[in-house]
C-alpha positions in Angstrom: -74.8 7.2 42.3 -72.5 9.4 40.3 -70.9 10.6 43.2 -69.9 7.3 44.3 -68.7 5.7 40.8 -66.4 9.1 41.0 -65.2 8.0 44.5 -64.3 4.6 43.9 -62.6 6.0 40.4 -60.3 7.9 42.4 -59.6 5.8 44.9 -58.3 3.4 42.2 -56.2 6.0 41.0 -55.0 6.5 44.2 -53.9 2.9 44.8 -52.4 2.8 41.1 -50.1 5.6 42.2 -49.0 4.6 45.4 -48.2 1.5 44.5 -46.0 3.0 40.9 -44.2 4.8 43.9 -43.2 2.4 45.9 -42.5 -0.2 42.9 -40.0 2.4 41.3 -38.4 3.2 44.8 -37.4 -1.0 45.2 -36.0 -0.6 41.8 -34.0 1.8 42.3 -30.7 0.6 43.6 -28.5 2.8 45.5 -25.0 2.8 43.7 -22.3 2.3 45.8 -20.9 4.9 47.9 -16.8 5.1 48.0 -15.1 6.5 50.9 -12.9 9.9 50.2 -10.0 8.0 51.3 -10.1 5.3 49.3 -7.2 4.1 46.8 -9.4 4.2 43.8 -9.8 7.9 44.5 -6.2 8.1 45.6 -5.8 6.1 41.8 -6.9 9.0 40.2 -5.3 11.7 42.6 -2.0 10.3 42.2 0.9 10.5 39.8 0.1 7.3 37.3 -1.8 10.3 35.2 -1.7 7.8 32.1 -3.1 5.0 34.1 -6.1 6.5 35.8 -6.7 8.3 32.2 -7.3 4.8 30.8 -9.5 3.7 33.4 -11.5 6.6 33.0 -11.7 5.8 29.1 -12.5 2.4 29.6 -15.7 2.9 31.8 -14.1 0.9 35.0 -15.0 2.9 37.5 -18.2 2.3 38.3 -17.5 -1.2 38.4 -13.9 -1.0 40.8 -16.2 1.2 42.8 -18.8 -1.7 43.4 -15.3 -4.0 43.9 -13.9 -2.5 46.6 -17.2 -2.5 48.7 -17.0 -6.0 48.6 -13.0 -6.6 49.2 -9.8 -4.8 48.9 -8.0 -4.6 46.1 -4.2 -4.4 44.4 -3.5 -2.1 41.6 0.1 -2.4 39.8 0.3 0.7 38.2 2.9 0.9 35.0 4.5 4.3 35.4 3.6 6.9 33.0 5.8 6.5 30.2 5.4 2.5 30.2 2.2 3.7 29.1 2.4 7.0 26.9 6.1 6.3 25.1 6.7 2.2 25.4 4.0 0.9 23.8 3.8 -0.2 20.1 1.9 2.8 18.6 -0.3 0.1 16.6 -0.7 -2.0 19.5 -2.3 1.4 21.3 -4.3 2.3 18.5 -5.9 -0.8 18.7 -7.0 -0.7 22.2 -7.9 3.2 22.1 -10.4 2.2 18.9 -14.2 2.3 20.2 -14.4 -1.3 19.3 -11.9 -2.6 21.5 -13.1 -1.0 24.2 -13.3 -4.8 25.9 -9.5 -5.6 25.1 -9.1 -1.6 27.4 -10.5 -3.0 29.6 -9.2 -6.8 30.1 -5.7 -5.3 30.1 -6.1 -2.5 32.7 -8.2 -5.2 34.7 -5.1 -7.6 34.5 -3.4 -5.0 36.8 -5.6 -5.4 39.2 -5.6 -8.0 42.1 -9.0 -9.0 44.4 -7.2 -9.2 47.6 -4.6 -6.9 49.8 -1.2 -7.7 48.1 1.4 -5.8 50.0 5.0 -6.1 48.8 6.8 -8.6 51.2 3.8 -10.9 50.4 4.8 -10.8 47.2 7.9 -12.9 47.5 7.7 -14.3 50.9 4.7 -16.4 50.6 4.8 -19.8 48.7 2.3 -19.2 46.4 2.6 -16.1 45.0 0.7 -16.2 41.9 -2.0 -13.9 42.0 -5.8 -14.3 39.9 -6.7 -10.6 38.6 -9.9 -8.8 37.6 -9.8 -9.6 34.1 -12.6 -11.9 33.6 -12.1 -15.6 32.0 -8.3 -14.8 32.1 -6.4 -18.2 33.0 -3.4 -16.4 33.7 -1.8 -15.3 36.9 0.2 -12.4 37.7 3.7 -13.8 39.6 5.3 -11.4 41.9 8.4 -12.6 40.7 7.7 -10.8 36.9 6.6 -8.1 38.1 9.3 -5.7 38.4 8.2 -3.5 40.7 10.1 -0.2 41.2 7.6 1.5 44.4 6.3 -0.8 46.6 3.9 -0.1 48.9 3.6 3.2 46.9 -0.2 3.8 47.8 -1.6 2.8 50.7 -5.0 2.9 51.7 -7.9 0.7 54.4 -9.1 -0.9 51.2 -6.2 -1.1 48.8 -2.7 -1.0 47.8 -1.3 0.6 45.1 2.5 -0.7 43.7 4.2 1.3 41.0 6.1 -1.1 38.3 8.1 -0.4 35.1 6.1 -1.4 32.3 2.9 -2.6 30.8 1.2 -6.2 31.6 -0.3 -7.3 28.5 -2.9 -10.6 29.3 -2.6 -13.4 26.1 -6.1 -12.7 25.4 -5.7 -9.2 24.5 -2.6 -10.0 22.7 -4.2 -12.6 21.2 -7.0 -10.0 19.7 -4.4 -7.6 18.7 -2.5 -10.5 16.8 -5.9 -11.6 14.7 -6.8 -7.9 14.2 -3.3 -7.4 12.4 -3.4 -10.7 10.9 -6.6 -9.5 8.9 -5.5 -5.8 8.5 -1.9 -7.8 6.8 -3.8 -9.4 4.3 -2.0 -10.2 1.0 -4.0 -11.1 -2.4 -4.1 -15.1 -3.4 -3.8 -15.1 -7.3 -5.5 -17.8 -8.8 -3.5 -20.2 -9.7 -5.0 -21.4 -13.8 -3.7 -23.2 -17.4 -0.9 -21.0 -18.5 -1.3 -18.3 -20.8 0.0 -16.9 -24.3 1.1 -13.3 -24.3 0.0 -11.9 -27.4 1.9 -9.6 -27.7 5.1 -12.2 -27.8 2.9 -15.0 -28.8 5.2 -16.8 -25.8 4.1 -18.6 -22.7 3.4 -16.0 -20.2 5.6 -16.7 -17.0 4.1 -15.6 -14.1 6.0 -12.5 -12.3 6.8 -12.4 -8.9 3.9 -10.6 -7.6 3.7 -7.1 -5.3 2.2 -8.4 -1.9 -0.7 -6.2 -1.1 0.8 -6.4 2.1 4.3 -4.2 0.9 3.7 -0.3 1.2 2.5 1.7 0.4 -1.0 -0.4 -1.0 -0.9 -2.2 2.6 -1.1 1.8 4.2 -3.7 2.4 2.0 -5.9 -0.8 2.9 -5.2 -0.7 6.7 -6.4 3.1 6.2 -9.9 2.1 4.2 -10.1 -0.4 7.3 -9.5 1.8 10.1 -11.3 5.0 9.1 -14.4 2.2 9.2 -17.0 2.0 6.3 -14.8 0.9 3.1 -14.4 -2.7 3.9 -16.2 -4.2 0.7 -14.3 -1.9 -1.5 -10.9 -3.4 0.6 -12.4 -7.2 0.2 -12.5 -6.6 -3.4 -9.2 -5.4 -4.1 -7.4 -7.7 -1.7 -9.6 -10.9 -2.0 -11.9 -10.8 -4.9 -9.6 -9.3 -7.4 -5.7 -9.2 -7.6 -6.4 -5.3 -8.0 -4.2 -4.5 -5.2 -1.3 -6.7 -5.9 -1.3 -4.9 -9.3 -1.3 -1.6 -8.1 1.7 -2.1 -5.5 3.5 -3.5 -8.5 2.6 0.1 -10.3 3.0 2.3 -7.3 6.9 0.6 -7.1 7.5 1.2 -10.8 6.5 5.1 -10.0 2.9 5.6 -11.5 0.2 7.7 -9.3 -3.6 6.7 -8.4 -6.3 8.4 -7.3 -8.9 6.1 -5.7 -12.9 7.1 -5.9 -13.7 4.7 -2.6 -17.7 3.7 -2.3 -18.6 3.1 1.1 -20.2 0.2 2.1 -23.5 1.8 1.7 -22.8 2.1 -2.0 -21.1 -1.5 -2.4 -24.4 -3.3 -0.5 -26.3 -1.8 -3.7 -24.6 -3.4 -6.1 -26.9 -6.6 -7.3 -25.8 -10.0 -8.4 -26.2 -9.6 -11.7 -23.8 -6.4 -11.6 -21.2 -8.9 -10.1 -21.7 -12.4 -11.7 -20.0 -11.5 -15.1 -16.3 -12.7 -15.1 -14.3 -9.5 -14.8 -16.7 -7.4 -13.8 -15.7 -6.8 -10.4 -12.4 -5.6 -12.2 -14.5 -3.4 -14.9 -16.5 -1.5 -12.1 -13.1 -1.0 -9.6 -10.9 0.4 -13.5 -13.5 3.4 -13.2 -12.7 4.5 -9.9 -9.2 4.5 -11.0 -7.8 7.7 -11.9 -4.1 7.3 -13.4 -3.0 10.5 -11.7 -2.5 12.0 -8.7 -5.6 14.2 -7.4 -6.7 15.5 -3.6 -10.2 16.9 -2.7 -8.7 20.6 -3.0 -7.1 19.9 -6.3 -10.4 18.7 -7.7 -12.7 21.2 -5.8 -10.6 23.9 -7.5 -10.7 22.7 -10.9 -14.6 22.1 -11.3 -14.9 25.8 -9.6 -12.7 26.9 -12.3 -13.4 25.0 -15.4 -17.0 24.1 -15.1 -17.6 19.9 -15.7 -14.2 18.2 -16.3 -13.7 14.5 -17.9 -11.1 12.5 -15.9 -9.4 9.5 -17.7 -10.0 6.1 -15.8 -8.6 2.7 -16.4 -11.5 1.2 -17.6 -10.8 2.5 -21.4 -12.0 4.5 -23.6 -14.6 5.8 -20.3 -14.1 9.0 -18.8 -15.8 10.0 -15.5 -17.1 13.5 -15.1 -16.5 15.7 -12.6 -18.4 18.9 -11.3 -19.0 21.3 -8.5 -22.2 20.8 -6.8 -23.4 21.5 -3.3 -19.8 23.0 -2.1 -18.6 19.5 -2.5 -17.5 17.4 -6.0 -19.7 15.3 -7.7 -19.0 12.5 -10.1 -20.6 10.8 -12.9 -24.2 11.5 -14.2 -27.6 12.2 -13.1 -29.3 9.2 -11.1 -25.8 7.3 -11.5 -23.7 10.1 -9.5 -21.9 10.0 -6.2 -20.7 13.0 -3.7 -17.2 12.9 -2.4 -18.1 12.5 1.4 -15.0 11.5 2.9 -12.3 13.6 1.7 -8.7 12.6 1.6 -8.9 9.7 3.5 -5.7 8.4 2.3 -2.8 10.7 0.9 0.9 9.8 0.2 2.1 11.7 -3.3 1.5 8.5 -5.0 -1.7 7.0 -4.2 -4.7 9.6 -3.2 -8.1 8.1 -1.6 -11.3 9.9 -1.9 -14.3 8.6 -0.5 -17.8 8.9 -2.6 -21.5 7.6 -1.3 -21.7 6.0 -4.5 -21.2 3.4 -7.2 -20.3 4.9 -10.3 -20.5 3.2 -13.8 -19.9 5.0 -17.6 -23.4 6.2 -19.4 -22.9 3.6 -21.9 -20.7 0.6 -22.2 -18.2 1.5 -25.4 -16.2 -1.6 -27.3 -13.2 0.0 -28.9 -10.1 -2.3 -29.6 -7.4 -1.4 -27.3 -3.8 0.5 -29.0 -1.7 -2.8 -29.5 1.2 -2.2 -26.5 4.7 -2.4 -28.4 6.5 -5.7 -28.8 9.3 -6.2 -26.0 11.4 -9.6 -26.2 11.1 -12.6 -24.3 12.9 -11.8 -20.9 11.1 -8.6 -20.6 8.7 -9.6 -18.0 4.9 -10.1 -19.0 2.3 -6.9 -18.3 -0.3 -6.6 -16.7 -3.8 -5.9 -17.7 -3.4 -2.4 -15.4 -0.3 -2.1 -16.7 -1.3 -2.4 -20.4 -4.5 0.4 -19.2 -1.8 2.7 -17.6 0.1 2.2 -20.6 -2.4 3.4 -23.3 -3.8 6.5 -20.9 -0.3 7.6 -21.2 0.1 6.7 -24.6 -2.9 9.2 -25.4 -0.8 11.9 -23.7 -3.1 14.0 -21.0 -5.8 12.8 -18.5 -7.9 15.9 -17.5 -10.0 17.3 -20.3 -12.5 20.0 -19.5 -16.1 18.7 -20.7 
């Protein structure tokens, strides 16, 4: 009896495996297999080193391979320097970002034509407008536009390669390009509220003509935060919640230095509500991340190795923030309430310095002292700031750096 419950055990097993076998052999699809002489191999063989590079970078070629089982195919391939020294240096920076690995790939696909094009074709036929690869691209390639400078430059059983001058750019990838700049150019909306009394004129306040936070060097600083990825809260509040960054372009022009203490995005998503529901305090937390001088990580490493715990001066008056070596890195603020610097130097210009910490820092007790009143200047003088009012008194106090 045991014998045959054991036989019919294994015989199950048996059929359970031979049947996983043959399951995971239909699923397995053969890739495609491309011929030696084929013109995506000669592609990458040839002379358009920049071109094949990209194609390479973008992932195509698994995909071109599968395309030319099924028909020929066209490649106009910009020459090397079309591709290398021609293009806007933003405009390739965008497409080289992981991100935009789609917009790579739309534009190098745009190159490429479904069918054998060869070069009298091209103007000799009535219709020469041609559909490309790129997928859910409305527009056509003419063979009037394209400028060819090799015809017939590669030619192979199941494609043609054509050499032209320069770059063919598909409006959907420009169009990407535009709305990524568009957003990286943004420029602060100051609310626009009942007029004001200066107090220290006891006149109406007239509004100055603000610093964009598009104008350098504040825009290089936010398209930096943006690009180096992870600081896009902190750039949403200085551009869009506060008019932080108009007012620090306006100081930056007038000469003054910065040094940013930039909480990732980690560190911003902590922040509660309540922590940004009082009126100004978006303004009160970004003040003490602002150090009215000019620091880089080295500078600061080498100080707390030196001196120990060091107070640094802030805008967000009379609070200092303190500074200390820890861990081969610099650490701010104190006990549960301090942040590393992570992300060293991630902006540096001689006048504004960006240093990236994992945390949100805030002083160990909230202090009310009345502010120095700012001397009296007549009524043309142009109104100040509150920044510029904070700047003012640090400076007034005469040294930022004390040691702890």
């Amino acid at each position: 009896m045991d014998l045959q419950i054991y036989g019919f055990l294994f015989t199950l097993f048996l059929t359970f495996s031979i049947n996983g076998a043959t399951l995971q052999q239909k699923t397995q699809t053969p890739s495609p297999q491309i011929n030696s002489n084929s013109v995506l191999v000669a592609l990458l063989d040839s002379h358009y080193t920049e071109l094949s590079e990209l194609v390479e970078k973008a992932l195509l070629l698994q995909p071109l391979e599968e395309a030319v089982t099924k028909h020929n195919i066209t490649i106009f391939a910009p020459r090397n320097e079309a591709l290398e020294l021609d293009l806007d240096p933003e405009f390739k920076r965008f497409l080289l970002e992981p991100g935009n690995i789609k917009s790579l790939q739309n534009l190098l696909l745009f190159h490429m034509v479904p069918a054998r094009v060869d070069h009298s074709s091209l103007h000799h036929t009535r219709n020469n407008n041609h559909t490309t690869l790129c997928p859910g691209e409305t527009e056509r390639l003419s063979g009037n536009n394209l400028n060819i400078i090799h015809p017939n430059d590669i030619i192979k059983s199941d494609g043609i390669i054509h050499g032209i001058q320069k770059v063919l750019i598909p409006k959907s990838v420009q169009q990407s390009f535009n709305n990524r700049r568009n957003l990286r150019s943004i420029s602060a909306v100051l609310p626009q509220g009942a007029p004001e009394i200066d107090p220290r004129t006891n006149r109406l306040k007239k509004n100055p003509k603000p610093v964009p936070a598009g104008a350098p060097p504040v825009k290089d600083f936010i398209q930096t935060l943006l690009h180096y990825g992870g600081y896009n809260e902190l750039a949403d509040i200085l551009v869009n919640l506060t008019s932080l960054a108009t007012e620090m372009g306006r100081l930056v022009s007038e000469g003054y230095v910065l040094t940013v203490l930039a909480p990732n995005d980690e560190a911003m998503a902590k922040l509660t509500t309540d922590q940004l529901s009082e009126p100004g305090a978006p303004e009160q937390i970004m003040y003490y991340h602002l150090i009215p001088e000019y620091q880089t990580e080295e500078s600061m490493y080498n100080s707390v190795r030196r001196f120990g715990k060091l107070k640094y001066d802030t805008l967000r008056l009379p609070h200092k923030v303190v500074a200390e070596e820890a861990d081969g890195s610099v650490k701010f603020g104190f006990e549960e309430g301090s942040a590393y610097l992570i992300d060293p130097d991630i902006y540096t210009d001689g006048r504004i310095s960006v240093q990236g910490i994992d945390g949100v820092l805030f002083p160990v007790e909230d202090i009310k002292v009345a502010p120095k009143s700012a001397p009296l200047v007549g009524g043309d003088a142009k109104p100040w700031s509150k920044i510029e009012i904070l700047f003012s008194i640090v400076f007034d106090s005469g040294g930022v750096m004390l040691y702890a």
